[in-house]
C-alpha positions as CSV (number, residue, x, y, z in Angstrom):
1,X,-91.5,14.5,-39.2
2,X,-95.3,14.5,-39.5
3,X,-97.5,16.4,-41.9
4,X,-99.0,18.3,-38.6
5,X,-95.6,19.3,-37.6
6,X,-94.7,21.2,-41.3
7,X,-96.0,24.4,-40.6
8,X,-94.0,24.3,-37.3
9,X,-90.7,23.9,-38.8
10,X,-91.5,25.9,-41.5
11,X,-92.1,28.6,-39.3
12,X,-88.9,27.8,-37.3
13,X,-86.8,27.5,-40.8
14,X,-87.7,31.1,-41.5
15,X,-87.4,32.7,-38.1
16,X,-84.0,31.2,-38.0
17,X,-83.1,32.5,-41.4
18,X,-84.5,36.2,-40.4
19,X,-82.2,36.4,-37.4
20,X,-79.4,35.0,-39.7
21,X,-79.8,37.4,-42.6
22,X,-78.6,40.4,-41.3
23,X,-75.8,38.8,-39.2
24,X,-74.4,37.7,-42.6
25,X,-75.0,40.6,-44.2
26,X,-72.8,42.5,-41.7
27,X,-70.3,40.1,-41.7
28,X,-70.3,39.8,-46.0
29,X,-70.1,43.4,-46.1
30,X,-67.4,44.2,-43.6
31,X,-65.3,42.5,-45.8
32,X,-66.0,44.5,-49.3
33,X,-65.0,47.9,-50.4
34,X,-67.5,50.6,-49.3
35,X,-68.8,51.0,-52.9
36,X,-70.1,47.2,-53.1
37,X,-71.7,47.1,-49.9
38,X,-75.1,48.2,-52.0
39,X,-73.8,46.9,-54.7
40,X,-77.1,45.3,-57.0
41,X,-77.4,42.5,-57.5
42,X,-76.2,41.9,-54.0
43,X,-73.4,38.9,-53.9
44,X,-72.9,37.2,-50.5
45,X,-69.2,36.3,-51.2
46,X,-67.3,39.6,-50.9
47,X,-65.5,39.9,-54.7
48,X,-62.5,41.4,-54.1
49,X,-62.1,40.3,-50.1
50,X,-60.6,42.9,-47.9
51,X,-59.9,43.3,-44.2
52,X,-58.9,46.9,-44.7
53,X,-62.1,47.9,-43.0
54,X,-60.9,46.4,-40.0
55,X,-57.3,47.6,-40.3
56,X,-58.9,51.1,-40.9
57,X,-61.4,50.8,-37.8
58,X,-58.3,49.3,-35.6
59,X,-55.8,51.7,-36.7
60,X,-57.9,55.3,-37.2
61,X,-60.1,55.3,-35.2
62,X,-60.8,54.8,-30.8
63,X,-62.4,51.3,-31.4
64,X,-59.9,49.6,-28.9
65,X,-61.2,52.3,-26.0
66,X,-64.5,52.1,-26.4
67,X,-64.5,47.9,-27.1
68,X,-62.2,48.1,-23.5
69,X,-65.0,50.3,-22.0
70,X,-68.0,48.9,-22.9
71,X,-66.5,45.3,-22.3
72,X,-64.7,46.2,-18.7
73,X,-68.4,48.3,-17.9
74,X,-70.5,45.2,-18.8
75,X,-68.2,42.5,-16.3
76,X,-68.5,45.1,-13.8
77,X,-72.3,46.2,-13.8
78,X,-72.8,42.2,-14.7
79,X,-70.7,40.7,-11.6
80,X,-71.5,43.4,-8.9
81,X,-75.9,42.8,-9.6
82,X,-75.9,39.2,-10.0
83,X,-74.6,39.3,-6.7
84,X,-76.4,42.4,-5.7
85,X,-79.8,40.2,-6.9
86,X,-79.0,37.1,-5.3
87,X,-78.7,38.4,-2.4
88,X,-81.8,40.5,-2.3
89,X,-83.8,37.3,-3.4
90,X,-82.6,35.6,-0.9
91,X,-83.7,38.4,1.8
92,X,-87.3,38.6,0.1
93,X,-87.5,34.6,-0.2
94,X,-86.2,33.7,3.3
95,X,-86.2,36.4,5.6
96,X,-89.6,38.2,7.7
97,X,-88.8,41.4,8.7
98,X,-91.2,44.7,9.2
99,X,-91.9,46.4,6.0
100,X,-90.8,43.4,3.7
101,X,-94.1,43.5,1.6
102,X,-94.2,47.6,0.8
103,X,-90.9,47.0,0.5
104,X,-91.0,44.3,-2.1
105,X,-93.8,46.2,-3.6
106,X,-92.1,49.3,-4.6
107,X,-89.1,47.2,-5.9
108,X,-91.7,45.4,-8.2
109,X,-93.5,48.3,-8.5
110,X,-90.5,50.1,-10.4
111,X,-90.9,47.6,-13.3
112,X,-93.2,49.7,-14.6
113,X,-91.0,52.8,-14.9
114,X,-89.0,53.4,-17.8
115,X,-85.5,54.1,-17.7
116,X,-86.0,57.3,-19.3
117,X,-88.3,58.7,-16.7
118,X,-85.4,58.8,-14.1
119,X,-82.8,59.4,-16.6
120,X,-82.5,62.9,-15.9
121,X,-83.0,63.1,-12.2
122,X,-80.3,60.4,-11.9
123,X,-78.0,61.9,-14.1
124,X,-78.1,65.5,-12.0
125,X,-77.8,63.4,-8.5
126,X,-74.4,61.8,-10.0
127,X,-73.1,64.9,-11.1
128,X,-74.1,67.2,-7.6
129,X,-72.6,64.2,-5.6
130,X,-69.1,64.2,-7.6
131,X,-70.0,60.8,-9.0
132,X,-70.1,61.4,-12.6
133,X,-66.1,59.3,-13.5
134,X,-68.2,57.6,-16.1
135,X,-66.3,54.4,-15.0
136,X,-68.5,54.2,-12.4
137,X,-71.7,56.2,-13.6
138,X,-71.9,54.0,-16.4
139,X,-72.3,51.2,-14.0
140,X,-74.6,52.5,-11.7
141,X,-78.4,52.1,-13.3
142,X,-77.3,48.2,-13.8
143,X,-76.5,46.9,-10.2
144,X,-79.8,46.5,-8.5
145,X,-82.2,45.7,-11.0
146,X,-85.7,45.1,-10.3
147,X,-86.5,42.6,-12.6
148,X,-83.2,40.5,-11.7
149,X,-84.2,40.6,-7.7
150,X,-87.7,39.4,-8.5
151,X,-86.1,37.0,-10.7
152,X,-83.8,35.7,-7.9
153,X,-86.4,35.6,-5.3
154,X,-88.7,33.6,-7.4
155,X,-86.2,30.7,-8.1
156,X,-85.1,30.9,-4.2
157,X,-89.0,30.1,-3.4
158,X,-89.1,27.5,-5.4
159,X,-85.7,25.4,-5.5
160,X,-84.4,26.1,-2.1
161,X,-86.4,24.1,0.7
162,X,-87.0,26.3,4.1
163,X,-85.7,22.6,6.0
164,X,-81.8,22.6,4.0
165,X,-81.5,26.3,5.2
166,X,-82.6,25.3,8.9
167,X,-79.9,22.6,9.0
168,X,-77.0,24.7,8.4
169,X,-78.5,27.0,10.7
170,X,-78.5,23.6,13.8
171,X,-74.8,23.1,12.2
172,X,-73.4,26.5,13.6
173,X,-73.3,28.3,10.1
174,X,-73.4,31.9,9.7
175,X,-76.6,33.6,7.8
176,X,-74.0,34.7,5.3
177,X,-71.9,31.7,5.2
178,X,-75.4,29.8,4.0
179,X,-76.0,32.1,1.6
180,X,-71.8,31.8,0.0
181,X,-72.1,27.7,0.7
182,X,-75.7,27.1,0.0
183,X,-77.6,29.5,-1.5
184,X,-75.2,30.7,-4.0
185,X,-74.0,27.3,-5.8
186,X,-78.1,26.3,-5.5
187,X,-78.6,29.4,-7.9
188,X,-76.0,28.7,-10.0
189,X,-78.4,28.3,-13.5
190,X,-80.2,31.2,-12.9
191,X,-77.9,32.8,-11.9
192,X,-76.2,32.5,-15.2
193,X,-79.3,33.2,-17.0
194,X,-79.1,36.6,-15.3
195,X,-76.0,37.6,-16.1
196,X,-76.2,36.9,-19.8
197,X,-79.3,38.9,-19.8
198,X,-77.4,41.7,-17.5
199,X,-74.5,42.0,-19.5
200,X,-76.1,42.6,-22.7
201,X,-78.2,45.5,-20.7
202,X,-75.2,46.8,-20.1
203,X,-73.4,46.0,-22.6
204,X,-76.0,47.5,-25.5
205,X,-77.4,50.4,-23.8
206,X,-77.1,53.6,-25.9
207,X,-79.5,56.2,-23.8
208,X,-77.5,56.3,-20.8
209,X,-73.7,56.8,-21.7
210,X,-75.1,59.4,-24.5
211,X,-76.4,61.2,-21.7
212,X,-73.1,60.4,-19.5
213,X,-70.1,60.9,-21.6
214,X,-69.3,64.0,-23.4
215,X,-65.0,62.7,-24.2
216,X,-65.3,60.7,-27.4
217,X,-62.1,58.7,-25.7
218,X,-64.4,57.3,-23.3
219,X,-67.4,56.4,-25.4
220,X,-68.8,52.9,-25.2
221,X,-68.9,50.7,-28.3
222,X,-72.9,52.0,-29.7
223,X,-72.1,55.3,-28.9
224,X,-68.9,55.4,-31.1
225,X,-70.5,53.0,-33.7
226,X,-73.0,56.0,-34.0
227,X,-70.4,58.4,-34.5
228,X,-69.1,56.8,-37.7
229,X,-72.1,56.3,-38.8
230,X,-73.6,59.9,-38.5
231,X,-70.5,61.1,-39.8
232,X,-70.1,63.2,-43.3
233,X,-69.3,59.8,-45.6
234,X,-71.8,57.2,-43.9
235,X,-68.5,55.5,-42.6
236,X,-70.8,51.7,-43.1
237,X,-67.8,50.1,-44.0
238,X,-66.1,50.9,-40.2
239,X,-69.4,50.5,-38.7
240,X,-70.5,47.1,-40.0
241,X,-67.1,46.0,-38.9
242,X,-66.7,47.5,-35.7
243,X,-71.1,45.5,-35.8
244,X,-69.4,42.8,-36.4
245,X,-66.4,42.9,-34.0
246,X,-69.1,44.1,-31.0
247,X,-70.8,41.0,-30.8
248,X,-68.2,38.5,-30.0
249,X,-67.9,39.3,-26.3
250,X,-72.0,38.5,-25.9
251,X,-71.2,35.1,-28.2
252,X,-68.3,34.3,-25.9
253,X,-70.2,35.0,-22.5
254,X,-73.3,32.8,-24.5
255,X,-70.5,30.0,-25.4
256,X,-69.2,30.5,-21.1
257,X,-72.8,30.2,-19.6
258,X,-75.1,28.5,-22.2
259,X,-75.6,25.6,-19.6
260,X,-76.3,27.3,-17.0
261,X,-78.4,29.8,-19.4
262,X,-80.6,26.7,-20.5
263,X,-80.7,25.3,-17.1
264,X,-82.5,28.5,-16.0
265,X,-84.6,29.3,-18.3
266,X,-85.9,25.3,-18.9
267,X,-86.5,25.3,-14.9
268,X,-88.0,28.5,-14.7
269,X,-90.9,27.0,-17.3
270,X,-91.3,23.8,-15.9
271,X,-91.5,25.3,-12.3
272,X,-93.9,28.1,-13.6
């Protein structure tokens, strides 16, 4: 390590340990009575150790529902627009057709719009259109993103070659039969850099199912943490371990794609 390169991992040393801290802070006091979580001076090591938050969180209250809603919402919304974007790339990338530029335009256009500007007008076309199951509402604003179909159509410019797609074409092969033999298992790290970054838009989002669901059964996981936490006692026990309990679907999908994840985004930056 050179004397140039000091501040660097200094810098890196302490980022790291600021996106640590409150991890481990969540996860030391999940496992401490409620009256030492602000306990002073603060101790790391829970003294006594108890997993009767959990038990309490598993046992009184909904956490299994909304964990199995969030969760099944996230696949869904995550599987139905990776595929959703990947195919829409590959039309914007591949295909000329009248209209393809305004059309592209207002996709990218839309980037600029926040969710919370159609929030409302969505949420009133769902209900007047007997839509509103909030199995499938929920998953609605996540299958066509904008930002995942420039995304796709990007990497399709740039790592798929005009001359592989014409030779499938001189082989007999259908236009969607490239895109399920060729196209798709070409994509296959950004792909996965998408859906980590899908399903934890699903996955997290607050504004939308607090809009949606009005059956505390069917909340998702941050709407129900929020319950416990605005309730009369400041439940922080429950909520730092349902925190806690929340994140390990995003670790495992991290774990399941991190190749693909770091293929992506390592291509996308030497590519430009």
């Amino acid at each position: 390590m050179t004397r140039a390169r000091l501040p660097l991992y200094v810098f890196l040393v302490l980022l790291f340990v600021g996106f640590l801290a409150p991890l481990v802070w969540a996860l030391s006091g999940s496992l401490k009575p409620r009256g030492d979580i602000f306990g002073y001076p603060p101790e790391l090591v829970p003294d006594p150790f108890t997993l009767d938050n959990y038990r309490a969180l598993l046992t009184d209250q909904p956490f299994g529902r909304w964990f199995l809603m969030s969760t099944v919402v996230a696949v869904v919304a995550t599987t139905v627009s990776v595929f959703v974007c990947a195919l829409a790339g590959y039309g914007f990338a591949k295909f000329r057709f009248a209209g393809r530029r305004l059309l592209f335009d207002v996709m990218f256009s839309s980037l600029s719009i926040p969710f919370a500007v159609i929030l409302v007008p969505l949420f009133v076309i769902l209900v007047k259109t007997g839509l509103g199951s909030p199995w499938f509402a929920l998953i609605v604003p996540w299958v066509a993103p904008a930002f995942g179909i420039f995304m796709m159509q990007q990497y399709i410019v740039q790592a798929i070659p005009d001359s592989v797609l014409e030779a499938a074409r001189i082989d007999g092969a259908s236009e969607f039969g490239i895109f399920r033999t060729i196209v798709l298992p070409l994509l296959r790290p950004s792909l996965g850099a998408l859906a980590v970054w899908q399903f934890l838009q699903s996955y997290n989002s607050f504004l939308w199912p607090l809009v949606l669901v009005s059956d505390s059964s069917r909340y998702t996981l941050p709407l129900g943490l929020q319950t416990l936490f605005v309730s009369e006692q400041r439940q922080y026990d429950l909520v730092l371990a349902g925190a806690v309990l929340a994140v390990l679907p995003a670790v495992a999908l991290f774990v399941l794609l991190r190749k693909q994840l770091l293929e992506g985004l390592s291509t996308g930056a030497v590519k430009g």
